[in-house]
N, C-alpha and C positions, 0 to 999 in steps of 0.2 A: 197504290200507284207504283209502277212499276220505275226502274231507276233509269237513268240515262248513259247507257254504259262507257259513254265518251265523252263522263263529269270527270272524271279522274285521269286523265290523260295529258298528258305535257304535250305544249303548241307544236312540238314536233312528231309526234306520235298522233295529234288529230290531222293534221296534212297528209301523212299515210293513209289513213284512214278514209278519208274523205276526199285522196285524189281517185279518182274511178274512172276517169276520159283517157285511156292509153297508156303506158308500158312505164312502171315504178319500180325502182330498186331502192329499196331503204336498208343499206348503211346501217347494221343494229350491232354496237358496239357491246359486248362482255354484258349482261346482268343490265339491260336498257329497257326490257320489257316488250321483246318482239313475238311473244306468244300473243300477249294481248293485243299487239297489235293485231296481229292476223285473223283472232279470232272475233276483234272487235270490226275488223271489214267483213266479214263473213258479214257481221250482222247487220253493218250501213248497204252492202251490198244487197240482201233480203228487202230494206227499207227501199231501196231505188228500182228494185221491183223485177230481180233475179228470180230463178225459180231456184230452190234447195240443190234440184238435184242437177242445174247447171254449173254447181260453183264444186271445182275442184281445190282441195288443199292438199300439198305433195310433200312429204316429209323423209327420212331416213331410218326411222328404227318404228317399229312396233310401237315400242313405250312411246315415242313422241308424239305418234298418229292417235292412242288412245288418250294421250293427255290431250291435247288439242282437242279431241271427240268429245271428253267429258268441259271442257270448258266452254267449248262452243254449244253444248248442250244447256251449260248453266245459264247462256245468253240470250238463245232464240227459242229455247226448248227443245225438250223430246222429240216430237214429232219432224218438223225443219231439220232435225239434227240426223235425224235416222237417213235421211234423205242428201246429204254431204256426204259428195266423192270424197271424203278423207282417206287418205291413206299412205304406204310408202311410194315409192316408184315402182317397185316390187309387183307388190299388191294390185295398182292400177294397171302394167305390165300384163298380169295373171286376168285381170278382167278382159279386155281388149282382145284377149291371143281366145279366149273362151267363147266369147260371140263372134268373134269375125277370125280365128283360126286355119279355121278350111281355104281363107285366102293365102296364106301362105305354107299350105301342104299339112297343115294338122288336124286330124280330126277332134274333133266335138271332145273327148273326154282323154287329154294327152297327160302324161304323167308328167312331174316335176322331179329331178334329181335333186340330193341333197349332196351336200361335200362327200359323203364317204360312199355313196353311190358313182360318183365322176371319178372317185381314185377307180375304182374298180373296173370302170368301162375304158378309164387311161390304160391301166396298166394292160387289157384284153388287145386296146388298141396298139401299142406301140409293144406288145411281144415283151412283154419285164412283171419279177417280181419282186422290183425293189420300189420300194413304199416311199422313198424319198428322191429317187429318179420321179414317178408318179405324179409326187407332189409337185416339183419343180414345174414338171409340166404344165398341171393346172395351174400354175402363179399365173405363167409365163402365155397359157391360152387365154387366161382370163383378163390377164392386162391387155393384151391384142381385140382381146371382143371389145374390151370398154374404151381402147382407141378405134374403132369402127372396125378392125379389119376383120377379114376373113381369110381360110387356109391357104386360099393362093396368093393373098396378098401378102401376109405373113410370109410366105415362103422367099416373096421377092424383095421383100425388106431385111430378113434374117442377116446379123451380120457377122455370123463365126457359123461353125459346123454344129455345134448344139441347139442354137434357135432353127438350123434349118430341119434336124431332126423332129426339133420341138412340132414345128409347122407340119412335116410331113405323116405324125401324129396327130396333130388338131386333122387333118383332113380325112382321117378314118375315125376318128373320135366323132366328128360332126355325121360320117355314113351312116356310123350306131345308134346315135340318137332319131335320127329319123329311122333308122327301122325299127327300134324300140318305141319310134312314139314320144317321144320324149325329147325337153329341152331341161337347158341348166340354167341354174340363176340369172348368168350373163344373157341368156339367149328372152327372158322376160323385157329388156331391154331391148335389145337389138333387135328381135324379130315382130315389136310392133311398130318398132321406128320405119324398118322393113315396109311395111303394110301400110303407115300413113304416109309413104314415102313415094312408093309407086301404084296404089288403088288410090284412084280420083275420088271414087265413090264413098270406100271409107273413109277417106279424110275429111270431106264434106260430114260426112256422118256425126264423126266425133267432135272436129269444129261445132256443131251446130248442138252438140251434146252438152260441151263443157267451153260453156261460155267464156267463161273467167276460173282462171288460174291462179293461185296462192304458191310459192314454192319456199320450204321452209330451208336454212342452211346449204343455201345457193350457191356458197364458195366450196360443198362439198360434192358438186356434181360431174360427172367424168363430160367426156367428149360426147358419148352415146347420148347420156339422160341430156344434154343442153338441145343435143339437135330433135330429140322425143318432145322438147317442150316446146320448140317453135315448130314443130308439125304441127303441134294442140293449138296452140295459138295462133297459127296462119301470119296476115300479113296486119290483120287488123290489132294483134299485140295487146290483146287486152288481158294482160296479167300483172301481180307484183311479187317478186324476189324479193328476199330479206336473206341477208349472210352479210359478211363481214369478212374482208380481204385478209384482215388480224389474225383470223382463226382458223385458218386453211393448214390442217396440218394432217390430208392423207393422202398428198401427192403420188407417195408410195405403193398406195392400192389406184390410183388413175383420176382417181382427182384432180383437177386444173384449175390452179388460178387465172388463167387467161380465160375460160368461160365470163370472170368478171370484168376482162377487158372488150372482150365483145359483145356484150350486150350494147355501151355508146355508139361501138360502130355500126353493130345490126337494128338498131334503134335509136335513130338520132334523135327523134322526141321523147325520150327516154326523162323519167323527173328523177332526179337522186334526189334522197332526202336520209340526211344521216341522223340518228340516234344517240346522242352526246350523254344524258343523262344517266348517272346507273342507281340500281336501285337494288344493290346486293353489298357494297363495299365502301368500306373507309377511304376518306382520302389518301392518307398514308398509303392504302396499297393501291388504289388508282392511280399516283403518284410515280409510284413504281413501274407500275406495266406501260404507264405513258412514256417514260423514259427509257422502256425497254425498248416499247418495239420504234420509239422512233426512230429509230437507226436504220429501218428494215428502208426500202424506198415504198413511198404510199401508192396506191390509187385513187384513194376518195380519203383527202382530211376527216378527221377529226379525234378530239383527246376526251377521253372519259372525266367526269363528275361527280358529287353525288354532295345532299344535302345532310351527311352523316355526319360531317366536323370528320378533324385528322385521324380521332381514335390512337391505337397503340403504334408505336411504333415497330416496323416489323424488326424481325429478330434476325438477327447472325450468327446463325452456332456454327462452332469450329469443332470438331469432331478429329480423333487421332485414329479412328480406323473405323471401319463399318458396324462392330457392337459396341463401340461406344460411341457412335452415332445413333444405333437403338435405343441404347439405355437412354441417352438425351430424350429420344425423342418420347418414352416412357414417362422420363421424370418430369416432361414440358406436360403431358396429359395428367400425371398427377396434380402439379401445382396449380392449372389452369384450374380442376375441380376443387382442388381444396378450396382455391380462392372465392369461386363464384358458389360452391355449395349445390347442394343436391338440383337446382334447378337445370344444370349443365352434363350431358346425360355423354353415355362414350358414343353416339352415333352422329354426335355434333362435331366431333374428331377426324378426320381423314390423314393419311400420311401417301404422298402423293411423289413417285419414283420416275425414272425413263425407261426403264428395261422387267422384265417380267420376276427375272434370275433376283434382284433387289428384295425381294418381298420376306427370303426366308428368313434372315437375322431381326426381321421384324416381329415374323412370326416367334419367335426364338423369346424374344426379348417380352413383349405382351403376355406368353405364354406365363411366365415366369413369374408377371406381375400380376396373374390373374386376372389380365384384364381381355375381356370378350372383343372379338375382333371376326373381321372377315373379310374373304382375297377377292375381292372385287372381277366381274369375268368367267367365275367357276362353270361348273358343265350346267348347260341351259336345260332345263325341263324335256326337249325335245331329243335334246343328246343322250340322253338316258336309252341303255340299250332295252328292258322293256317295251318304253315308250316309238322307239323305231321299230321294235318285231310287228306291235297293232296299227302302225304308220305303215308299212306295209303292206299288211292285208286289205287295207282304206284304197292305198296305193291301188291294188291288183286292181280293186272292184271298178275303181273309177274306168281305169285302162287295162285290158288283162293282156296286152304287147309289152309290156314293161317288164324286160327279162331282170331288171337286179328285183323288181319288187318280189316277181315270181319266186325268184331262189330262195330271198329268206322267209318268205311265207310257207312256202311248200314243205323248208327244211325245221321252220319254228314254228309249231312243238314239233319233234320228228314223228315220221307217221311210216317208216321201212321203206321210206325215200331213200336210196342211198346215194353217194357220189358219181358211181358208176351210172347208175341211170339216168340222174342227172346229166352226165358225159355224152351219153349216148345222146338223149334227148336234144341237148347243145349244137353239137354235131350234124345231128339230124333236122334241124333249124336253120343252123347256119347253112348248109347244103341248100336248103329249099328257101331260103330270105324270106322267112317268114317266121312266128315270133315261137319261144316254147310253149306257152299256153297253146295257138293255134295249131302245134307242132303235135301235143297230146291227143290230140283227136283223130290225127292223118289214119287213113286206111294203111297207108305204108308205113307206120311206125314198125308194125309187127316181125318189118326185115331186119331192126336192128335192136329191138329188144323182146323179153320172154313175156310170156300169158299174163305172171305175174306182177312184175311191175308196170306193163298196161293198166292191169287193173287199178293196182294204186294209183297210180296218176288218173286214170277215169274217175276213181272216187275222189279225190281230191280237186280233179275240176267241174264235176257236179256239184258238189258240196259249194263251191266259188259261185258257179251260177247263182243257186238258189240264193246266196247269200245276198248277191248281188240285186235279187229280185225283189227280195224281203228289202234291203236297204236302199231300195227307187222307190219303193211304196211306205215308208215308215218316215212319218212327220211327226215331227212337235215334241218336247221335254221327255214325257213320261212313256212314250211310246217308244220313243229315239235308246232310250237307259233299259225300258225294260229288253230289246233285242242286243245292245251291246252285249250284256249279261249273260244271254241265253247263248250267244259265238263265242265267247269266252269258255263259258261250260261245254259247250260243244268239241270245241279243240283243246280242252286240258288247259290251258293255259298256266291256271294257277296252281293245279300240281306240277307244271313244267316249270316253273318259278323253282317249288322247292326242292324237287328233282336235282336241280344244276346247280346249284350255291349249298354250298359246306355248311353256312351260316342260316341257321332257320329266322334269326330275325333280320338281315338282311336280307332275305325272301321274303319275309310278310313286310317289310319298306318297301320293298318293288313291287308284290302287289297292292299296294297305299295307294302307290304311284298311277298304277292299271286303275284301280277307284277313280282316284284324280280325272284320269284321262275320259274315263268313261264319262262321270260328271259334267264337265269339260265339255265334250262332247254334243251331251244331251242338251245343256243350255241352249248352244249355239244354236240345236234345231228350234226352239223358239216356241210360239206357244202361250206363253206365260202371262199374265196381266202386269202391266206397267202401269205408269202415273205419270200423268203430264200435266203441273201444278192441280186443279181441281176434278181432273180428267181421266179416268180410267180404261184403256184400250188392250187389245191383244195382239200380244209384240208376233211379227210373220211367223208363217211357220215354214222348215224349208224339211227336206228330206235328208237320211242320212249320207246318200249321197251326195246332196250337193254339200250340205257339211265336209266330205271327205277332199272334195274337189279345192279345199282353202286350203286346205291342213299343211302342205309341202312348203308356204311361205311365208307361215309362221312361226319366227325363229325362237321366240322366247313365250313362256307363259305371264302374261305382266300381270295377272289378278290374283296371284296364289300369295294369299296369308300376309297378315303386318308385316311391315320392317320390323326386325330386332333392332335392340338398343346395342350398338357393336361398333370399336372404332373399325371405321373404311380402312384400307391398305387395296391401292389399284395404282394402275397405270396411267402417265398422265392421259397419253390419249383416249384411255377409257375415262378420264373423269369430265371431258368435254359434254358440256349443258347439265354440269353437275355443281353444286355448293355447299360449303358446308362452314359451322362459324369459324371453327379451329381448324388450318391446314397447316402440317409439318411437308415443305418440298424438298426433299434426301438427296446426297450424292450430286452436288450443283457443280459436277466436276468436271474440265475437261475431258473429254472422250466418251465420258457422260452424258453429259448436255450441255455441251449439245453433242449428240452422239458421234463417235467415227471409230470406226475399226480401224485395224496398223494398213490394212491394202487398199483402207479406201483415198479418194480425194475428197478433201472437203471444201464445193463446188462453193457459189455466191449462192447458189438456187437451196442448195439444199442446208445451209446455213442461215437462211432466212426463213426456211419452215424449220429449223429446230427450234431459230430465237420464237416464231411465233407460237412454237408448241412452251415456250418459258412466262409468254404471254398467258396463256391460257393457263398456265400453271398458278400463276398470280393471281389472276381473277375468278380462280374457285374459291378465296377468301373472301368471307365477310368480316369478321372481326376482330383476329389475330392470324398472322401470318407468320412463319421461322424459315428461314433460309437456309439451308444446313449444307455445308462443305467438308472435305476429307482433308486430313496434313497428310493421309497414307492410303491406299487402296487398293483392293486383291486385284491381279490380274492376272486371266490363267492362271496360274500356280504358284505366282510369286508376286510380293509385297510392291508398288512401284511408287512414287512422292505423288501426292495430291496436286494437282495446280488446280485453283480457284476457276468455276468456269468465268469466262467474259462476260457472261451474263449478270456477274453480280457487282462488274462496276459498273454496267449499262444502267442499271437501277439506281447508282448513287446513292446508297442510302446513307454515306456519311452525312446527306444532307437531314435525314431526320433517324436514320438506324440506331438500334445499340445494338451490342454483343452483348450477350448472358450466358448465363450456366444454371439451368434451369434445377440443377439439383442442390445448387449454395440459396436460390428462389425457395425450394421447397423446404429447405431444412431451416429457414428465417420465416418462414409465415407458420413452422408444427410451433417455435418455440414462442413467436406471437402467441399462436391457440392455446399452449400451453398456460401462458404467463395469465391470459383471461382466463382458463379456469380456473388458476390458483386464485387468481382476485377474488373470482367467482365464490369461491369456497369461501377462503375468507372472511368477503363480507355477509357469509351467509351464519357462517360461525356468528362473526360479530352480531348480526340480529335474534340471534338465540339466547344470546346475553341478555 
């Protein structure tokens, strides 16, 4: 008999659940359990007689869309599950723009830019070879997409000479992309909100598509994604939002807290229903974070719980400069394992910073003590430059308008491709607005370049076709693995591996990596026999190209290999929807954190997302928690006094804290262990007797 997934639920988490008549924001406080809520309405919603594939859930990261997939799998099953819109904004974005497209000027098979794709089309657009001019650009285009605007609008907003260049940049920047075919991250947003915004008919379409709405960390949605989700939802608002006002900390990238003030007013039947209980953390540190952020001004009351008793008291270390804040924080992971014994592993450990520059005296310090660790953030699976040369040629096949794919396909492995002809090609492209692929073919190539590099480039977009042909016709696992293989061999790849790298074993890691990917790859087309409890079926099969068509907005690879046993060292912002039992949070120092540089102002606004990024620092603790502060700390190049940040009398912990010295702790608990083995011995002698 199967269980009732809504026995273990607290009264306020089945109200969630089981409100389904109109528009719900549940209030899900730090570690309360709103995955399960979501995934447990998934499942009351199935029961009240939804179909699968009208129930969307809208998430932000990969990993959270697959977590969600797998637990809402272990609820309603296989099958139902296969059939959930789960995914990012991203993702659903990329669906939308792919069947209904053509409505706003894209064809069927558009390319997807990646960040190092957009610097390269910035700096074409705006006449520059400076990589941080560039960049600025893309910050400063990408915040303006995710406040709705576009280049003229931008331009009339601009308020110094720099944003107006910026602008006059976005507006050639946006030319390229449609004539390459291509949109950028920001534009997966914005250009279906576009589409459900002024087609009647689409709108109806997808209203009638996606019935009901789930949206996962709703205080992290910009201005774009809030107005994408009342397109989805129309007027009848049958969705529920879960986020938490507390934990709003990437204003910085376009995030708005005021998305969570309008929802009462765009929705006056609106049910809040907050999430009080946690079920990650000791009182002691709940205690803390209660006291922290009440300072902030609220939206939606309420103060976290939890049925764990007060546990330890968190700790105060005082630190006289940044390596002997390391070393503490070393000698606090030693003593905590001595004490509890091999059960308490180093990946139960997190050490938890505000700035990225924090991590190296860490690294320094762990190194030392041999103890395993790792920088949380490191380069993702898809950043690998391997893995973007075959992302690429995936690229081309999909769309062959897509001039950054073409270049580094054509140039990776080199084939007597040279710059020059490339140049010419370029040239000859841009003259006639149309793409370089389409440019290789022209009859009139032949006036601006020689017999021979025609040729090459003919061979090399023949060779694209066929491949293209082979990968519209090639479905399912084994078929999918054996043709990656054979394009591989075909273009060298793997002697171009070793070719370019000095290091022959980092050449055979990179081609691991090409394995990996291929691997990878091949699952996705599908194929395979699955289980669904007593029930054997065969999972779709799709083609290599529509496999390729995902590929661009998949940031990370989430399935690759166990965790290692390794303490954490990351960012706070990186450690948001993360826990661990033992947190060390470093550097609680003015200027620190909450952060300000010497030329900034330190506004109410952006003071109250440091405190709640202090918030969230707190409540990645379950079990012990250390608070660590400077008397001294580098800046620039010179020594300057530590001041304690505010943050750590907002906490109050005189009310339950102590201070320690986690290395006077570990040299009192060797000479304990000590003193029992000698007993040990002792009374072992004496039974010899």
């Amino acid at each position: 008999m199967s269980v009732d997934p809504t026995s273990t639920l607290n009264p306020a988490q089945l109200e969630a659940v089981h409100h389904l008549h109109g528009p719900c924001l549940v209030v899900a406080g730090a570690g309360s359990g709103k995955t399960r809520v979501i995934t447990t309405k998934i499942a009351r919603l199935l029961q009240a007689g939804y179909q699968a594939k009208n129930i969307a859930a809208i998430t932000f990261t990969n990993k959270a869309a697959q977590e969600m997939r797998e637990r809402a799998k272990g609820l309603v099953g296989a099958r139902a599950a296969k059939d959930l819109a789960i995914s990012t904004f991203h993702s659903l974005g990329v669906r939308l723009l792919r069947e209904e497209g053509t409505r706003v000027g894209l064809k069927e098979q558009f390319s997807i830019l990646d960040s190092d794709d957009v610097l390269g089309v910035l700096r074409d657009a705006g006449g520059t070879t400076d990589a941080n001019m560039a960049k600025q650009w893309q910050w400063t285009i990408s915040l303006w997409k995710n406040m709705g605007l576009n280049a003229e609008m931008a331009l009339k907003a601009a308020k110094d000479e720099q944003e107006r260049v910026a602008a006059v940049v976005m507006g050639r920047y946006q030319e390229r992309l449609a004539a390459y075919q291509a949109v950028d991250f920001d534009d997966l947003i914005s250009l279906p909100l576009k589409l459900l915004t002024e087609d009647a008919e689409a709108r109806g379409k997808w209203q009638d598509t996606l019935r009901y709405v789930l949206v996962d960390e709703y205080q992290d949605t910009n201005s774009v994604q809030y107005e994408l989700l009342k397109a989805i939802v129309g007027e009848r608002g049958m969705f529920t939002a879960v986020g938490d006002d507390d934990q709003s900390i990437y204003g910085w990238r376009g995030a708005t807290i005021e998305n969570l003030k309008r929802l009462p007013v765009d929705y006056p039947n609106l049910k809040i229903i907050p999430l009080e209980q946690n079920y990650r953390s000791t009182g002691a540190i709940l205690r803390a974070a209660n006291n922290v952020i009440e300072t902030n001004p609220k939206l939606f009351q309420k103060k976290l719980w939890s049925e764990y008793g007060d546990g330890e008291p968190i700790a105060l270390v005082e630190a006289d400069g940044e390596e002997h804040e390391a070393e503490r924080a070393v000698a606090r992971i030693q003593a905590i394992r001595a004490s509890l014994g091999a059960k308490v592993k180093f990946a139960d450990f997190a050490i938890l910073y505000r700035a990225n520059h924090q991590a190296r005296i860490f690294e320094q310090a762990l190194r030392r003590a041999e103890i395993p660790y790792k920088v949380s953030g490191g380069q993702s699976f898809f950043d690998k430059s391997e893995i973007k040369d075959l992302c690429a040629w995936l690229r081309l096949l999909v769309n062959q308008d897509d001039d950054p794919a073409f270049l580094r396909a054509v140039t990776t492995p080199k084939r007597g491709i040279g710059h020059t002809t490339l140049g010419a090609l370029s040239q000859f492209a841009g003259k006639w607005k149309i793409s370089m692929y389409e440019a290789l073919f022209s009859d009139s190539l032949s006036t601006v370049l020689n017999k021979k590099a025609i040729g090459s480039l003919h061979e090399f977009g023949r060779y694209l076709n066929d491949l293209e042909y082979r990968a519209r016709h090639t479905e399912g696992a084994e078929d999918a693995k054996t043709l990656m293989l054979e394009w591989l061999k075909d273009i060298g790849y793997e002697q171009h591996l070793y070719d370019n790298d000095e290091n022959e074993k980092a050449a055979a890691a990179r081609w691991n990596n090409v394995l990996d990917f291929v691997d990878w790859v091949a699952k996705r087309c599908g194929g395979q026999l699955a289980q669904d409890g007593g029930t054997t079926f065969e999972e779709p099969k799709q083609t290599v190209l529509q496999v390729a068509q995902t590929i661009s907005v998949i940031l990370s690879l989430s399935e690759r290999g166990e965790e290692q046993d390794q303490v954490v060292l990351t960012t706070l912002h990186a450690s948001k929807g993360l826990e661990w039992p033992h947190v060390f949070l470093a550097g609680v120092n003015e200027g620190l954190l909450p952060f300000k540089a010497d030329d900034e102002e330190m506004t109410a606004q952006r003071l109250e997302e440091e405190r709640r990024l202090m918030y969230v620092g707190i409540t990645r603790a379950r079990t012990t928690l250390a608070v660590s502060t400077l008397r001294r700390r580098k800046k620039a190049r010179e020594m300057v006094m530590g001041i304690p940040s505010r943050f750590i009398a907002e906490m109050r912990l005189h009310e339950s804290g102590i201070k320690e010295d986690p290395r006077e702790k570990l040299k009192r608990m060797r000479e304990e262990l000590a003193a029992k083995a000698a007993a040990a011995a002792a009374a072992a002698k004496q039974n010899e007797r």
